[in-house]
C-alpha beads as a LAMMPS data file, in Angstrom:
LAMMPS data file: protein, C-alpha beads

447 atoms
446 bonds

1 atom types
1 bond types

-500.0 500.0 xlo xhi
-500.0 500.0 ylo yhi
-500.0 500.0 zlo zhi

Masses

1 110.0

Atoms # bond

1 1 1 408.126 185.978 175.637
2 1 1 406.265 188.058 173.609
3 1 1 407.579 191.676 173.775
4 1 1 407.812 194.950 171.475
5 1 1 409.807 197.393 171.331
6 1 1 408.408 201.131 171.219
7 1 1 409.875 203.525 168.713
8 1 1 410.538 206.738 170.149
9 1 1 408.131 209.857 168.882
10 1 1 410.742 211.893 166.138
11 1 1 410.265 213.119 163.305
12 1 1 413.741 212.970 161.002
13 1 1 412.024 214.309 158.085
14 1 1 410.406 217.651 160.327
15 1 1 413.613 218.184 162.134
16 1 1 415.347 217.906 158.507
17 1 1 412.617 220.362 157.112
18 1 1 412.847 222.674 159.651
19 1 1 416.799 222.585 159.651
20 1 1 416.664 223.766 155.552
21 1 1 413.815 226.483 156.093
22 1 1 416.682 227.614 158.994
23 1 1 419.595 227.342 156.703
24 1 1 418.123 229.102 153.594
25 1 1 416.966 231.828 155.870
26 1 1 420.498 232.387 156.970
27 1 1 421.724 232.471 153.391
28 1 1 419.494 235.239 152.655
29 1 1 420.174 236.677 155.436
30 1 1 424.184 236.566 155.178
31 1 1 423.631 237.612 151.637
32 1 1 421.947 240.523 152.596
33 1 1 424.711 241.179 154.583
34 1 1 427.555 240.597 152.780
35 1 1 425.658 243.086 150.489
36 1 1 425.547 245.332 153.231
37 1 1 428.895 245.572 153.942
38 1 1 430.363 245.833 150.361
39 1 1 427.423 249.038 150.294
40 1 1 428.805 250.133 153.693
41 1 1 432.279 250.270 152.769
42 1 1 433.913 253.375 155.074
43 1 1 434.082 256.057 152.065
44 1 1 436.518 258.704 152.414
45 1 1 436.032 261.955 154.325
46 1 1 435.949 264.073 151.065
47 1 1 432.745 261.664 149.539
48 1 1 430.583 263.497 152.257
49 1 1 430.477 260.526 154.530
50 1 1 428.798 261.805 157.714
51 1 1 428.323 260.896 161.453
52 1 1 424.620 260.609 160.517
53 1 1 425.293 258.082 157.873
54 1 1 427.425 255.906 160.525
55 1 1 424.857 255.486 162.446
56 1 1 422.600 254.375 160.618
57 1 1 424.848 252.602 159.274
58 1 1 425.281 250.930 163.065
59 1 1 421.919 250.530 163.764
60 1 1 421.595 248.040 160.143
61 1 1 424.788 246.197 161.867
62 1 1 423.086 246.218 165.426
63 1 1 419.128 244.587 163.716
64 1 1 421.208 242.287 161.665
65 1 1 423.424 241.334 164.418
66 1 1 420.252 240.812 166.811
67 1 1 418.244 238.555 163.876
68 1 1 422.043 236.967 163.398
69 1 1 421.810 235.793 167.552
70 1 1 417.956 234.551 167.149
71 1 1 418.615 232.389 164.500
72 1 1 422.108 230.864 166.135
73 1 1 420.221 230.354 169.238
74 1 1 417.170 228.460 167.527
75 1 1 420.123 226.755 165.213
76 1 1 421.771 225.586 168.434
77 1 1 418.417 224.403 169.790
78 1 1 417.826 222.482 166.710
79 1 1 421.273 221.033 166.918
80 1 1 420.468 219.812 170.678
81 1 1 417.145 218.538 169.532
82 1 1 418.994 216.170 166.688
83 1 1 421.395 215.338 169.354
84 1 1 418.831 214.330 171.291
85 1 1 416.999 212.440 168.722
86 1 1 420.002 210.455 167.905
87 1 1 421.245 209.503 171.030
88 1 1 417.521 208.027 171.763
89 1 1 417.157 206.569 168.604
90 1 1 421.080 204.437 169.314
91 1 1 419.251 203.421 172.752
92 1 1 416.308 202.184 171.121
93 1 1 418.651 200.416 168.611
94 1 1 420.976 198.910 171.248
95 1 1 417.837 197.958 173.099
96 1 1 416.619 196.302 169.751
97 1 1 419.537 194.381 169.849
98 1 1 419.884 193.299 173.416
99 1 1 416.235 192.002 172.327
100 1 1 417.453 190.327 169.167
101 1 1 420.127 188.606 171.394
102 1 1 417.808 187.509 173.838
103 1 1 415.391 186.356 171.510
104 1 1 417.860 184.345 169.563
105 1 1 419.161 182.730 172.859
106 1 1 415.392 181.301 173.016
107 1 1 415.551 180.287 169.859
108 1 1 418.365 178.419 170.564
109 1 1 417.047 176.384 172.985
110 1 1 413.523 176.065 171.242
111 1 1 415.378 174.505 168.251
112 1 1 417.309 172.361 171.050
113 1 1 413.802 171.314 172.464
114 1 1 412.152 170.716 169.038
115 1 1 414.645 168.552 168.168
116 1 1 414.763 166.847 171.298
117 1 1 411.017 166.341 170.915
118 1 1 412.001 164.955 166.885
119 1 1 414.608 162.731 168.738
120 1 1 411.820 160.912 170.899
121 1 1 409.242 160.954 168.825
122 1 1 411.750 159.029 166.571
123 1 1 412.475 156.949 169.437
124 1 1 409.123 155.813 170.455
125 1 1 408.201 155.598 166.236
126 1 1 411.363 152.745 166.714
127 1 1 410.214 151.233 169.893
128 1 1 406.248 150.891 168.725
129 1 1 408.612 149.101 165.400
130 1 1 409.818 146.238 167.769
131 1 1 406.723 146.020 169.931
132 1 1 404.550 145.493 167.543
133 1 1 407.101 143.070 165.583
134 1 1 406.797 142.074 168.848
135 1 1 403.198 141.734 169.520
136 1 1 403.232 139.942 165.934
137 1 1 405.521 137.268 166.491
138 1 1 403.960 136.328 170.368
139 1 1 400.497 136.706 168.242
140 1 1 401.830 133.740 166.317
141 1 1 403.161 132.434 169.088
142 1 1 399.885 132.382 170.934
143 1 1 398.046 131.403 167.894
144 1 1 400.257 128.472 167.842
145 1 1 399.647 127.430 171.511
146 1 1 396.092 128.175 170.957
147 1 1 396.244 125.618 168.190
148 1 1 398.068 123.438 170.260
149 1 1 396.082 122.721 173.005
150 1 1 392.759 123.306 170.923
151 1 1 394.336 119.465 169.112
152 1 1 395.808 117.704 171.937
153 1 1 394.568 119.048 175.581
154 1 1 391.286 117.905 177.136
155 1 1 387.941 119.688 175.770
156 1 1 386.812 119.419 179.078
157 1 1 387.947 118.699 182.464
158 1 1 385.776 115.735 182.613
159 1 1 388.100 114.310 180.349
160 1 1 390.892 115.711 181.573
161 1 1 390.193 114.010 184.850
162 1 1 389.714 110.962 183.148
163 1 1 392.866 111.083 180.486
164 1 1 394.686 111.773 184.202
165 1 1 396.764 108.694 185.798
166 1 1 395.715 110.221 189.339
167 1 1 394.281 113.322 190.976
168 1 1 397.771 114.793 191.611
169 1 1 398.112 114.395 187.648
170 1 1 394.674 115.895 186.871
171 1 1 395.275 119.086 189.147
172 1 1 398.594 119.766 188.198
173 1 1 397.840 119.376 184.391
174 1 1 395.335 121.250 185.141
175 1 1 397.165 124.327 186.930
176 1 1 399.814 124.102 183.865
177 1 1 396.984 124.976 181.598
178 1 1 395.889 127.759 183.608
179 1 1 399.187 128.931 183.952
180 1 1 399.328 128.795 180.071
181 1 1 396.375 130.457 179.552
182 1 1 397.302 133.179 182.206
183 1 1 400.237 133.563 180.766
184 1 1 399.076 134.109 177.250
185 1 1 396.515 136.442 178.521
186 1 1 399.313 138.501 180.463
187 1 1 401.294 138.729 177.797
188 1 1 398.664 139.980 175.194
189 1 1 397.326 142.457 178.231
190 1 1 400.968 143.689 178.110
191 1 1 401.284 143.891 174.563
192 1 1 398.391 146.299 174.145
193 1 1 399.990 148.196 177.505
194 1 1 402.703 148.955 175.382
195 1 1 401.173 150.092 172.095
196 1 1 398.880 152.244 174.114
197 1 1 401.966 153.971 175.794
198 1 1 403.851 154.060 172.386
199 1 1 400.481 155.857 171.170
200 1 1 400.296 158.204 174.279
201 1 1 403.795 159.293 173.760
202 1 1 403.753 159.666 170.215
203 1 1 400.875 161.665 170.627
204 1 1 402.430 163.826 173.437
205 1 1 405.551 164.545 171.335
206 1 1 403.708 165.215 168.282
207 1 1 402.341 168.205 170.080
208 1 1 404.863 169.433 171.566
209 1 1 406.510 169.284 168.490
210 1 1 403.836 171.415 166.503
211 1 1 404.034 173.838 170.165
212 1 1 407.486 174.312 169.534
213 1 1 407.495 174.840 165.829
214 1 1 404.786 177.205 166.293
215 1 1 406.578 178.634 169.183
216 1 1 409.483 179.492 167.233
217 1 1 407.826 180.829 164.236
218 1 1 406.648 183.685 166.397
219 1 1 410.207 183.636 167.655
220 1 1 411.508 184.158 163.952
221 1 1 408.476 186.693 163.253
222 1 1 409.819 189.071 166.719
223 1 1 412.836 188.637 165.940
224 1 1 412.585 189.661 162.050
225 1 1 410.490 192.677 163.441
226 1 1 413.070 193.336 166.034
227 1 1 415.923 193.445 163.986
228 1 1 414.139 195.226 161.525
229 1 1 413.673 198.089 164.359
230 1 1 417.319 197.581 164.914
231 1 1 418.155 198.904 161.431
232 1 1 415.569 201.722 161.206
233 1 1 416.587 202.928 164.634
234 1 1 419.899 203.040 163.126
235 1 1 418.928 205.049 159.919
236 1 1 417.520 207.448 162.337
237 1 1 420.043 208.019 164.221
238 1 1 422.753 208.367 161.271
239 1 1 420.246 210.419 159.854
240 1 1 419.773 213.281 163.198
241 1 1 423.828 212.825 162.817
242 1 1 423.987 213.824 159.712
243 1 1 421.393 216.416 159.584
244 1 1 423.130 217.793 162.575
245 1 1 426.704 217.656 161.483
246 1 1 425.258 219.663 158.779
247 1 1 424.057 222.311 161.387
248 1 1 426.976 222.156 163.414
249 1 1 428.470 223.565 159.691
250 1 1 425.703 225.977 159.294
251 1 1 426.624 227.142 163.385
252 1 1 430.268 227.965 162.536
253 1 1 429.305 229.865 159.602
254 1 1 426.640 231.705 161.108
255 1 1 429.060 232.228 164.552
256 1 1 431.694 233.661 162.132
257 1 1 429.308 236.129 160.144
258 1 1 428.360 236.935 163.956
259 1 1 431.684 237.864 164.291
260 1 1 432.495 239.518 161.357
261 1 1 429.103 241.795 162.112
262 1 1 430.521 242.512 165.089
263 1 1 433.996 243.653 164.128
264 1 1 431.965 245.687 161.437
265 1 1 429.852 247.430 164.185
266 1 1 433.275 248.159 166.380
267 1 1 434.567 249.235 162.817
268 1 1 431.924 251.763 162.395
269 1 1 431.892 252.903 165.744
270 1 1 435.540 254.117 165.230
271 1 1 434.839 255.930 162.140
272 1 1 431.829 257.528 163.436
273 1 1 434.478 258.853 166.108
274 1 1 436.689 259.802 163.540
275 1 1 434.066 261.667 161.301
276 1 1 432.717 263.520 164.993
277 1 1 435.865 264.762 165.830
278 1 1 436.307 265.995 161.977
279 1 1 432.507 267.291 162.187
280 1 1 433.667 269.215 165.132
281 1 1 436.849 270.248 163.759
282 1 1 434.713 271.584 160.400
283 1 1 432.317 273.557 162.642
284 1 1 434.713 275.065 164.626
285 1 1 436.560 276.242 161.678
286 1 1 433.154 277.075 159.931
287 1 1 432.740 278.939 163.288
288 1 1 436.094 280.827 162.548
289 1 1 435.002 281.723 159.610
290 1 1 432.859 283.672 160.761
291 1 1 434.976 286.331 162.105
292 1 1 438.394 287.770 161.677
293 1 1 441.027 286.818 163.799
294 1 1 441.673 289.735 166.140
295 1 1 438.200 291.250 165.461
296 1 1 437.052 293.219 168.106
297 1 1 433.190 294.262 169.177
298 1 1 431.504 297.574 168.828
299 1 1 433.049 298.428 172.311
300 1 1 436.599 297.342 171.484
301 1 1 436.831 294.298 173.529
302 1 1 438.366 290.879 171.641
303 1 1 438.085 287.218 172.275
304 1 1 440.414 286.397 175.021
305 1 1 441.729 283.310 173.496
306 1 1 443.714 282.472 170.795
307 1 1 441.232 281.567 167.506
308 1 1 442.959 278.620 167.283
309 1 1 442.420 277.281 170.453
310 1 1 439.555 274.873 171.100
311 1 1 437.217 275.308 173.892
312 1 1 433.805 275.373 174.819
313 1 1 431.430 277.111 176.777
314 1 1 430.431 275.724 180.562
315 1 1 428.359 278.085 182.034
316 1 1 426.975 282.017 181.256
317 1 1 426.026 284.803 183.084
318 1 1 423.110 283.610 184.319
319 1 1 421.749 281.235 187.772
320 1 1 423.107 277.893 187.558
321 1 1 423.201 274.606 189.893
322 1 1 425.880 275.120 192.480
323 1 1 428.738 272.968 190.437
324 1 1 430.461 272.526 193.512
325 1 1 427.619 271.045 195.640
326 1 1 425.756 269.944 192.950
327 1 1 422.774 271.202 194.745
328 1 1 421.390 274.792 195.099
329 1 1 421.470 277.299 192.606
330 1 1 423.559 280.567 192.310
331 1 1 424.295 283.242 190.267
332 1 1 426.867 282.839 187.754
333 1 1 428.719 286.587 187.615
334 1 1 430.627 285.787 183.992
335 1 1 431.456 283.550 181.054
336 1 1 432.877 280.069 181.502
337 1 1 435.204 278.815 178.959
338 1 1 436.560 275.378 179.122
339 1 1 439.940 274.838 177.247
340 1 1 442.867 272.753 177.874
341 1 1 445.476 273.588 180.581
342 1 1 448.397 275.812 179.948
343 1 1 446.443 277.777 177.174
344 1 1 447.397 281.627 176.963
345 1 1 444.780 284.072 178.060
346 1 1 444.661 286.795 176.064
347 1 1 443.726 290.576 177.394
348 1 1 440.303 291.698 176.130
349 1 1 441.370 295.279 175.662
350 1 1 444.577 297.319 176.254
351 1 1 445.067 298.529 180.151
352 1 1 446.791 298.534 183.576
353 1 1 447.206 295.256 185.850
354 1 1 445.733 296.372 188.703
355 1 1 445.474 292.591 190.266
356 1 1 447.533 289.318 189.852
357 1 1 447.360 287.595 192.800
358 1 1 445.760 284.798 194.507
359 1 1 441.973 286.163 194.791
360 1 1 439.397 284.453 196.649
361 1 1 437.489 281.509 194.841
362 1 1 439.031 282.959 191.645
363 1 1 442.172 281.281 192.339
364 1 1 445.398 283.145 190.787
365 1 1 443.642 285.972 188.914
366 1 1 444.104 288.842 186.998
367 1 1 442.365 292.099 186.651
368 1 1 442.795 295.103 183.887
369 1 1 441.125 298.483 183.931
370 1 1 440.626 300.042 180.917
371 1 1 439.899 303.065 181.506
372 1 1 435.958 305.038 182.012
373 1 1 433.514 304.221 179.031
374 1 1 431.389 307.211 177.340
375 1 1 429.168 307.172 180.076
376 1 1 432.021 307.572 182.983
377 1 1 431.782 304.383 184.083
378 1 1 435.176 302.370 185.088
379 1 1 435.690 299.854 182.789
380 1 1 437.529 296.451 184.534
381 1 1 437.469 292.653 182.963
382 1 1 438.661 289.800 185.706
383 1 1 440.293 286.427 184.116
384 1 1 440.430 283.776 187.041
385 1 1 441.585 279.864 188.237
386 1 1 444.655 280.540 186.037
387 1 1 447.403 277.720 186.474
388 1 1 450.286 280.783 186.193
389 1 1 450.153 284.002 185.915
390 1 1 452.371 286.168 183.239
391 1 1 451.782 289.792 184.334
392 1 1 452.385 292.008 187.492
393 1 1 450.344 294.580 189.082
394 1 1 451.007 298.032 187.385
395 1 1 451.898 296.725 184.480
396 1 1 450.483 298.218 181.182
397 1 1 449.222 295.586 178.672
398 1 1 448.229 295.614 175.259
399 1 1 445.098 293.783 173.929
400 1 1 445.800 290.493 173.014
401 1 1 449.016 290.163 174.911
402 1 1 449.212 287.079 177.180
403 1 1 448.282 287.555 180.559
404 1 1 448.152 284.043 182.493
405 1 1 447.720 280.552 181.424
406 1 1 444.226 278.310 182.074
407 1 1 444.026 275.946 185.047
408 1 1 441.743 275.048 188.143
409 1 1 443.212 276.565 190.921
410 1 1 440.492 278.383 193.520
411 1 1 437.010 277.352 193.373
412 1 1 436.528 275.035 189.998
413 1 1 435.888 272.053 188.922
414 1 1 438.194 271.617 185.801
415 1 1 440.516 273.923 183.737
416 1 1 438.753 276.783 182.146
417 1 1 439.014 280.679 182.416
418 1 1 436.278 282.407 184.419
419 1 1 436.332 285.908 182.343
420 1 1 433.879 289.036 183.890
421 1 1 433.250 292.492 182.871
422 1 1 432.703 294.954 185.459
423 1 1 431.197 298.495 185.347
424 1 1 431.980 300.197 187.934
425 1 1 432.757 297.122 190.353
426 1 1 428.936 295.708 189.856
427 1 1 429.378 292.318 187.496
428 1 1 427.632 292.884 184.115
429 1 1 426.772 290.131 181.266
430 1 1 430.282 289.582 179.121
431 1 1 428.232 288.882 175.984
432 1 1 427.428 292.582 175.626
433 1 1 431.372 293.533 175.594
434 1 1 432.854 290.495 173.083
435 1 1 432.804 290.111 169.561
436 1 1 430.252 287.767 168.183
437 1 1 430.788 284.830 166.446
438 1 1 432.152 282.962 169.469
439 1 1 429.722 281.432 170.716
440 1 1 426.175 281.249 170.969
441 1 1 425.051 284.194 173.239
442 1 1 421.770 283.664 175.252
443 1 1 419.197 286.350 175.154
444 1 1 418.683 288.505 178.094
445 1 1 420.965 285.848 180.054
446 1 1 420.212 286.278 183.687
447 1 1 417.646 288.758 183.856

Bonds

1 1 1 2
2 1 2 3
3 1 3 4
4 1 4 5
5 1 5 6
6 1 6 7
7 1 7 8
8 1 8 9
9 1 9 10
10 1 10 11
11 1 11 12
12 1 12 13
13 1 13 14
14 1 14 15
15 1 15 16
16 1 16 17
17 1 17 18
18 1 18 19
19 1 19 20
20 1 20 21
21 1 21 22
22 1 22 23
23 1 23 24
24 1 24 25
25 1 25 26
26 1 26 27
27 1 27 28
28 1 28 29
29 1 29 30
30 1 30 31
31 1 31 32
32 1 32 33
33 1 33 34
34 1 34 35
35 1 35 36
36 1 36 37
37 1 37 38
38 1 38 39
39 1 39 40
40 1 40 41
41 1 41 42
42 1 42 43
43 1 43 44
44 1 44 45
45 1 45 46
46 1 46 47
47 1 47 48
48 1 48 49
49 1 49 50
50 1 50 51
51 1 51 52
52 1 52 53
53 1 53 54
54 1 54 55
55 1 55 56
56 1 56 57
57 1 57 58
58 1 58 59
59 1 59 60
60 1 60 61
61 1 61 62
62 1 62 63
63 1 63 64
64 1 64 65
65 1 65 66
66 1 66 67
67 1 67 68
68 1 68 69
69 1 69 70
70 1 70 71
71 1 71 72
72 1 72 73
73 1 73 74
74 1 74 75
75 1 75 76
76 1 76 77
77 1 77 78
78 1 78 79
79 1 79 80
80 1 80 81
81 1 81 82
82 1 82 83
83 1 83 84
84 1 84 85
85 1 85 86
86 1 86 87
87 1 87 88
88 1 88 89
89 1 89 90
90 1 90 91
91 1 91 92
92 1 92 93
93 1 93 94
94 1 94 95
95 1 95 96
96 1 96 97
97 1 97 98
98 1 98 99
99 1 99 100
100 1 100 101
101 1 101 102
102 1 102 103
103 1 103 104
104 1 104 105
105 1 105 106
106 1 106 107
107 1 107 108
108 1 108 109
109 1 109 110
110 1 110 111
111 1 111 112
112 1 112 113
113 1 113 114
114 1 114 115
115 1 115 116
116 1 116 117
117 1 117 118
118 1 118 119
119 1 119 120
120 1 120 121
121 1 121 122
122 1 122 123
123 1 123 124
124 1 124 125
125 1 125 126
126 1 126 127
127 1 127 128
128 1 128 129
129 1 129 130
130 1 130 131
131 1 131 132
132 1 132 133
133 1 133 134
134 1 134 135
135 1 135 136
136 1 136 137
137 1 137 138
138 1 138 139
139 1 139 140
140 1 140 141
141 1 141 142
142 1 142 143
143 1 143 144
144 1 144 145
145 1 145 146
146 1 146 147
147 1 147 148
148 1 148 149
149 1 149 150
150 1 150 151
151 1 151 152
152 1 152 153
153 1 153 154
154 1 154 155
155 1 155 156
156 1 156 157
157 1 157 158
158 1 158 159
159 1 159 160
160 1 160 161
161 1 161 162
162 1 162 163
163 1 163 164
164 1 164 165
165 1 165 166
166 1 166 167
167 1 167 168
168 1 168 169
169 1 169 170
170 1 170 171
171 1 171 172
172 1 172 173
173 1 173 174
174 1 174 175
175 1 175 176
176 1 176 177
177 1 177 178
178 1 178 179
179 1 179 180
180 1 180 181
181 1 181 182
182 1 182 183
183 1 183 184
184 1 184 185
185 1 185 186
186 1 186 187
187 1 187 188
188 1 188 189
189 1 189 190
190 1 190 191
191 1 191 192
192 1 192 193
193 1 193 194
194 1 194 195
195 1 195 196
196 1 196 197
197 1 197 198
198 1 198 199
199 1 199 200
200 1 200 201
201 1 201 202
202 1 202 203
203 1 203 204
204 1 204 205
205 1 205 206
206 1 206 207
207 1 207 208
208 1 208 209
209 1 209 210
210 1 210 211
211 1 211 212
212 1 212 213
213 1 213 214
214 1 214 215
215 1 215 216
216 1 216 217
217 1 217 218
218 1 218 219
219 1 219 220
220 1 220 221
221 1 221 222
222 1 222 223
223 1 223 224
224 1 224 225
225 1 225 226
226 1 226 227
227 1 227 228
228 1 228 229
229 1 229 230
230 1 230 231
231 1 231 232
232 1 232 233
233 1 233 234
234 1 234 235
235 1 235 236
236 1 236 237
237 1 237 238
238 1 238 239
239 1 239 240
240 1 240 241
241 1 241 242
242 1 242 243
243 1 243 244
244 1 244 245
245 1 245 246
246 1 246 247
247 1 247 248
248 1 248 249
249 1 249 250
250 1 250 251
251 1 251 252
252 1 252 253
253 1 253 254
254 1 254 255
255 1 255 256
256 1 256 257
257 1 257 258
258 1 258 259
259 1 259 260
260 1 260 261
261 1 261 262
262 1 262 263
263 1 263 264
264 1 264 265
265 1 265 266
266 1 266 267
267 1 267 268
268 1 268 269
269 1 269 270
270 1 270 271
271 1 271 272
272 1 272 273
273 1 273 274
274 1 274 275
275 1 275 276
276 1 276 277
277 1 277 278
278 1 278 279
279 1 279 280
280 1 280 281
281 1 281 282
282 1 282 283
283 1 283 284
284 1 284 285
285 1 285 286
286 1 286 287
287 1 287 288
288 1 288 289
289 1 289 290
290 1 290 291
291 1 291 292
292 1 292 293
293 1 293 294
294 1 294 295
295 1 295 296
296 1 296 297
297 1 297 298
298 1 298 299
299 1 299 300
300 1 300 301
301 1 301 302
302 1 302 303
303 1 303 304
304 1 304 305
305 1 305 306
306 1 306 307
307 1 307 308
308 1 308 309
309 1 309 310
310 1 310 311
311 1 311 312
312 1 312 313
313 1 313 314
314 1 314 315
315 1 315 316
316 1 316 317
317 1 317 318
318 1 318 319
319 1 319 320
320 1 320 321
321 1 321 322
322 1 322 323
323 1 323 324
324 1 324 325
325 1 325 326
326 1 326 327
327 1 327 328
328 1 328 329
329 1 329 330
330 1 330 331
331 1 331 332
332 1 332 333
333 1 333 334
334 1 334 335
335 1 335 336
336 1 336 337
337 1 337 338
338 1 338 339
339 1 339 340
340 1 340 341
341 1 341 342
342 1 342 343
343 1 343 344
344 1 344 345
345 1 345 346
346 1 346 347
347 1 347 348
348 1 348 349
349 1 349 350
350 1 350 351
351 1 351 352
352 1 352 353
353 1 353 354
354 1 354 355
355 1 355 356
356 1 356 357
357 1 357 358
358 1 358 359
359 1 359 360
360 1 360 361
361 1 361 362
362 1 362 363
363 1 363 364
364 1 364 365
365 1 365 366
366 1 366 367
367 1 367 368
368 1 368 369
369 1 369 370
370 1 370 371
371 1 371 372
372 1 372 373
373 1 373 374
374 1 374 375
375 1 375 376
376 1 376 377
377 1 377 378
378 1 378 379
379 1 379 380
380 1 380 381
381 1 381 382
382 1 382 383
383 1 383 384
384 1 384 385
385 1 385 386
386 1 386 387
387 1 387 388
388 1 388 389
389 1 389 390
390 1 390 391
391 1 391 392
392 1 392 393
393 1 393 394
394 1 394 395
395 1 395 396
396 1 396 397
397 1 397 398
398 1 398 399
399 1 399 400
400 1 400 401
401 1 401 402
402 1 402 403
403 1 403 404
404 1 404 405
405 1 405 406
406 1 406 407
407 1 407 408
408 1 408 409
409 1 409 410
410 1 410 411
411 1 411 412
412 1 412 413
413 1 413 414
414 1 414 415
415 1 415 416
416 1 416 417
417 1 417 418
418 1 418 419
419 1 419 420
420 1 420 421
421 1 421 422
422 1 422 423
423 1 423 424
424 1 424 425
425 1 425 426
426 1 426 427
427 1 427 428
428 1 428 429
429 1 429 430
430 1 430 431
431 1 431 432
432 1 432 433
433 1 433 434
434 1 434 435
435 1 435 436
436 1 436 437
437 1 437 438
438 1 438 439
439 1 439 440
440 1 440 441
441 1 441 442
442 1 442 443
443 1 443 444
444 1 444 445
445 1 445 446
446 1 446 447
């Protein structure tokens, strides 16, 4: 077995690079903003804080809050990247250790083996001991018989057959000598058998012996390597956890300045509410200033409201969309003024009740004449959709007295008072009869 582990592609020292560039570029940038907000601090009303400066005010919140999302979003993706890394790098650990295991199971049994091998060699060193004590002592032995016979048996058979008391004597002396000297010859063949053997094995064990000790030097060497992989793996992955604990810090942080931005922009929005409605409260009464309460136009007509009363203008005496249809166009035969039901309607000008009744699309309405103008022309203003009406026909009113209330009834589309001017029953354009400062009047409206 002769395997290595691959360590997987990251970069701990990038990610960690990348992860302070991040993190100093959200300090700044929560710096800036705390900055921001201590500048941005709602001033009061009287310190000329305007709409205007809300805004823009906003739109700082809304770019910060946008940069704010980028980086959490990159953050988190750096954060999933580490997690990444660190889960990998605890595989490639655990997997270094399976390894490590494995490996020192074989080493195990290689030591088992080498010793085993030790064991016999030892063996067969002992053995080729007491055969060739062995072979020594039935050398001597053989020398002795050689010695023997060489003084006392027959140099030749001739004279064996003669030193022989018969032929039965002569052959069987003579097959005990053979036998002697077969025997001696077996027994020295043997001998050398053996040592040979002894040799052979010595020799086999010998190299399996150096096989196995080289064998488990690589052993040691993968398994140092391994285990050194183990560790490093380890250091990476305590490192990505680290580096991304540290992130997971830098998230919450960055999620709560998110926050706070965003309770800063709902903040704002609220003021910048506030400061409309006052802006619009300051330019009506700016508007109000313009005129004196009760003022009247050249032609002794006043504003049929109270001054206090807010409202605004709808529609003038000019061709509008249909508003009932929303498609088509018409001809608008007064002045519009959208107010809040229940308000009094004031007469224009001093004169008889000659109408209050339900009247066609105008709903419950009520008509004054005032009497001819310098011309001889009958002078009569309409106010219609009222919600109730406060006069009767034939009654005489005074300018400014209340009339009827605003509401929607007949043809409309919200509360308002529909207010006309009519010369001689033909409609004619109310801005030439009220007093200005009002409202903006349009030029040649209509014509």
């Amino acid at each position: 077995m002769n395997r290595r582990t691959n360590p997987i592609h990251i970069s701990p020292r990038t990610v960690l690079r990348r992860a302070v560039c991040l993190t100093l570029c959200l300090l700044l940038a929560c710096g800036m903003f705390l900055f921001a907000l201590q500048q941005s601090e709602p001033l009061p009303v009287e310190a000329a804080r305007t709409s205007k400066n809300v805004d823009d005010d906003i739109v700082e919140c809304e770019a910060l809050l946008s940069r704010l999302q980028s980086d959490l979003k990159s953050l988190n993706a750096q954060i999933s990247e580490l997690d990444g890394a660190s889960n990998a790098a605890l595989e490639q650990a655990q997997l270094a250790a399976g390894q490590v295991t494995v490996l020192s199971a074989q080493i195990e049994l290689n030591e088992s083996l080498l010793q085993s091998c030790e064991m016999k060699i030892g063996t067969a060193q002992a053995e080729r001991v007491l055969v060739e004590s062995d072979y020594e002592y039935y050398q001597d032995v053989l020398a002795e018989v050689i010695r023997y016979v060489d003084e006392h048996a027959p140099v030749s058979d001739f004279e064996l057959l003669f030193t022989s008391a018969s032929l039965s004597d002569y052959l069987n002396r003579r097959d005990d000598l053979d036998s002697v000297m077969e025997c001696i010859d077996d027994l020295r063949l043997s001998m050398q058998q053996s040592l040979l053997r002894l040799d052979e094995l010595e020799a086999e064990y010998t190299e399996a012996e150096e096989k196995y000790e080289k064998y488990l030097a690589q052993l040691d060497e993968q398994k140092a390597e391994l285990e050194k992989s183990k560790v490093e793996f380890e250091r990476l992955a305590a490192e990505a956890g680290q580096q991304q604990s540290e992130l997971s810090g830098e998230y919450a942080s960055l999620n709560k300045t998110i926050q706070e931005t965003q309770a800063k922009i709902e903040s704002l929005k609220k003021e910048r509410a506030t400061l409309i409605a006052l802006e619009e409260e300051q330019r009506r009464k700016e508007e109000a200033q313009k005129y004196k309460p009760g003022t009247v136009s050249d032609l002794g007509f006043a504003w049929p409201l109270q001054p206090n009363v807010t409202y605004r203008i709808t529609s003038y005496f000019s061709t509008r969309t249909n508003p009932i249809t929303g498609y088509g166009t018409e001809f608008h035969e007064g002045l519009d003024i959208a107010c809040a039901k229940g308000t009094q309607i004031l007469a224009a000008k001093a004169g008889v009740v000659t109408k209050s009744a339900k009247y066609g699309g105008y709903g419950n309405c009520v008509i004054i004449y005032h009497g001819k103008d310098s011309r001889g022309r009958s002078v009569t203003t309409l106010y219609g959709h009222a919600s109730e009406l406060k006069c009767v026909e034939g009654q005489q009113v005074e300018q400014g007295q209340c009339i009827s209330l605003v509401g929607s009834t007949g043809r409309s589309t919200g509360n308002h008072l529909h207010f006309s001017v009519l010369l001689d029953g033909e409609y004619v354009d109310p801005d030439d009869y009220l007093p200005n400062g009002y409202y903006i009047k349009m030029a040649n409206a209509g014509y």
